[in-house]
N, C-alpha and C positions, 0 to 999 in steps of 0.2 A: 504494500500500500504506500503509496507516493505520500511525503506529508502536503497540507490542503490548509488554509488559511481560515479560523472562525472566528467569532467572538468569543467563545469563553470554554474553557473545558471544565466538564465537573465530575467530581472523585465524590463515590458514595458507598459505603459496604453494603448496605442491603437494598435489596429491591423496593421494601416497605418504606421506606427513606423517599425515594424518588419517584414510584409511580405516581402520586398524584397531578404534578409537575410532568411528566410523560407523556401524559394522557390529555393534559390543558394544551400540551405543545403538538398534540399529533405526531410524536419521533419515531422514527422509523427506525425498527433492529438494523445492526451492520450484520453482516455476514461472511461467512469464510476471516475472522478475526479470532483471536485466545482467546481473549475476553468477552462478557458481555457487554454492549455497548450499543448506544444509538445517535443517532443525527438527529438535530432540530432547526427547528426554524423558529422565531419569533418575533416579531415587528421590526424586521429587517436587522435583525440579530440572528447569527447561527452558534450551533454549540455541538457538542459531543458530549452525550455521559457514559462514564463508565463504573460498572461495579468492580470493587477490591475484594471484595470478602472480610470477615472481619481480622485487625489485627493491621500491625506494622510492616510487618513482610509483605503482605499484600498488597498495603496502599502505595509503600515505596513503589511494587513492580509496576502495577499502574499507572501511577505519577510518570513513572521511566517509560510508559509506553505511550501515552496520550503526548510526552514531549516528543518523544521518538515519529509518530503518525500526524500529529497536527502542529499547527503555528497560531495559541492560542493570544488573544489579547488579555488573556486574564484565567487565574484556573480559582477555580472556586470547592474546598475540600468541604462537605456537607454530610449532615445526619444527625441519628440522637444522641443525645448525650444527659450526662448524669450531673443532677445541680450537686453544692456542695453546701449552699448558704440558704436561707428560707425567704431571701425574696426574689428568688429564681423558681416561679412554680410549674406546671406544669402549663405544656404548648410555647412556654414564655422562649425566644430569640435570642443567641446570643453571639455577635459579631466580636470576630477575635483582635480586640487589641494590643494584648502579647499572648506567646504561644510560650507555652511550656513542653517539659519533659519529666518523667516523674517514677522513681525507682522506689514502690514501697519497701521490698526486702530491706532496701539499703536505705530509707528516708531519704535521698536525694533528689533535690528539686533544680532542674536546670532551666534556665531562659534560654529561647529562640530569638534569634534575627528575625522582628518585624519585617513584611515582606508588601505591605502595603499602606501610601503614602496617608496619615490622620487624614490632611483635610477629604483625601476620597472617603474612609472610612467613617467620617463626621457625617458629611453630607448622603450618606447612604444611609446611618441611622436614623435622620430627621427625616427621610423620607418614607423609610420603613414603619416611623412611627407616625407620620402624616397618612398613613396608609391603615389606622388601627392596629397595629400589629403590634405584639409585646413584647419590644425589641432593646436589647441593651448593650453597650459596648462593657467587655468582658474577659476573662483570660479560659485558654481554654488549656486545659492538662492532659497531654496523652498518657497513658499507661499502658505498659506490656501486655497487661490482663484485668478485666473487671476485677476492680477490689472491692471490698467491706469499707465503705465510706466512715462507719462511725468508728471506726479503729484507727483514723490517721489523725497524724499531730496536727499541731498550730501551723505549720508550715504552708499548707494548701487553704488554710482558712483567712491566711491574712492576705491572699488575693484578691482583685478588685471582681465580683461575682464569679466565682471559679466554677465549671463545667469540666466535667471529664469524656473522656473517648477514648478511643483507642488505635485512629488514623492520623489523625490530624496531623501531629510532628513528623512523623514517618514522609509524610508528603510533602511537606514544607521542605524539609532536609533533603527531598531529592529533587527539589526545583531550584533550592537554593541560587544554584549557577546561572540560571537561566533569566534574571534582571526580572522574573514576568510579575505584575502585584497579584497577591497571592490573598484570598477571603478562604478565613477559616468561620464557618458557618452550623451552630448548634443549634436544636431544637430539644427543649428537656422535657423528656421522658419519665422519671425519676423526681422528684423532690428531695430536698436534704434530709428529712428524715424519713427515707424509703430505702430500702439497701435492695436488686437485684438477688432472685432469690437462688438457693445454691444449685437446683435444679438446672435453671439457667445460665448458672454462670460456669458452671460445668462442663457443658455441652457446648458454651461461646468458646470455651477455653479448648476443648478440643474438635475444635472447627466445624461441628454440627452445623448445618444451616436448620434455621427458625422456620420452618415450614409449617402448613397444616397438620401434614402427615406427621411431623416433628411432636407438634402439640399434641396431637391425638394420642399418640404411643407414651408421653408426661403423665394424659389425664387418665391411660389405663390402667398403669401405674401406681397411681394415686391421685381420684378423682377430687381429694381436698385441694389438689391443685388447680382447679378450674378457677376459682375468683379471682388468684394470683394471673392467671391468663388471661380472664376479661378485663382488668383492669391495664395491663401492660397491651391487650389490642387497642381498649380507646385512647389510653393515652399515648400510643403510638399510630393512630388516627388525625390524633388534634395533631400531633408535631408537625410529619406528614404533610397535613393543610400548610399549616403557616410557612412551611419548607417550601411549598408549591408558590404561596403569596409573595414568599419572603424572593425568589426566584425569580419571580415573572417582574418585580421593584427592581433587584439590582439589574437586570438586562435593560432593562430601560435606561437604565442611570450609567451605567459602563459605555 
């Protein structure tokens, strides 16, 4: 595949992440490619999304392929993520204005190279929020693996609204090179006193995908798991939306 000039590329681990925003844009699957991926089109803006799968490894190989195939004006790393503080609630936005990196075994909390200019990032919030959306400038922490949120020190709490994930940095560190401004893009899933439950964090750990079929074989299992699952689908519905809204704002404004 020859590279091909868009507006924006965008990095998502799950499918549940992006389809709504898929389906507003009418994208058409690529084919004959590794990855899953599609093309768009939107008010005279084009894009490419691709899924990573979850995890650092992933997103890197991604990131290195979307640079490798396309000549983006902008790549935009997107999905749910997990608040840290209680006025980050659920559906609520939160545009990365520093990126972290984050080693629980070892307490180590590293900063990332800002990868895109405040005033762009200023001006995308006031319009995300002239837009209803419940959008906040924020730091976003990748982690190796979902962790037990109520087990970590001061260190992630004295951040300015902290969210976790577990692409984000990965991605960022493999565009580094490449000058392009980089939007790191959360939608939270989780509230700060909500911890992902071990069922799930389990299976994210060893590369399970979150399927139907996935849930169903959880709730045969142990069908006291159902609430924990309907609650994690709508609030990974409302994200989802605002991912979709939060979306169709920045293309406008890029």
């Amino acid at each position: 595949m020859s590279q091909a000039p868009v507006t924006a590329a965008l990095l998502a681990a799950l499918p549940e992440e992006v389809r709504p925003f898929l389906r507003r844009v009418g994208a058409k699957p690529l084919s004959r490619v590794d990855l899953r991926a599609w093309e768009f089109a939107f008010r005279n803006r084009t894009g490419v999304a691709v899924l990573s799968g979850m995890g650092q490894d992933g997103a890197a190989r991604a990131a290195a392929w979307l640079l490798e195939h396309y000549q983006p004006q902008v790549f935009i790393c997107l999905g749910f993520g997990g608040a840290l503080t209680p006025e980050l609630t659920a559906g609520a936005l939160v545009l990365g204005k520093s990126l972290w990196r984050y080693e629980p075994e070892a307490g180590t909390l590293q900063e990332q190279q800002a990868l895109i200019p405040a005033t762009l990032l200023n001006d995308l919030l006031a319009k995300l929020q002239a837009a209803g959306l419940p959008a906040l400038l924020g730091s976003v922490v990748t982690t190796p693996a979902i962790i037990h949120k109520g087990s970590q020190g001061s260190p992630l709490l004295r951040l300015s609204h902290p969210v976790l994930d577990l692409e984000t940095g990965a991605a960022a560190a493999s565009i580094q090179g490449s000058s392009l401004p980089f939007l790191a893009l959360r939608a939270v899933t989780d509230s700060a006193g909500e911890e992902i439950h071990d069922f799930i964090r389990s299976a994210a750990k060893a590369g399970t995908s979150l399927t139907v079929k996935t849930a169903l074989a959880w709730l045969a299992a142990d069908p006291r798991r159902l609430a924990a699952l309907v609650r994690l689908w709508r609030r990974s519905r409302l994200a989802a939306e605002h991912l979709a809204q939060a979306l169709e704002v920045a293309l406008e404004r890029l």
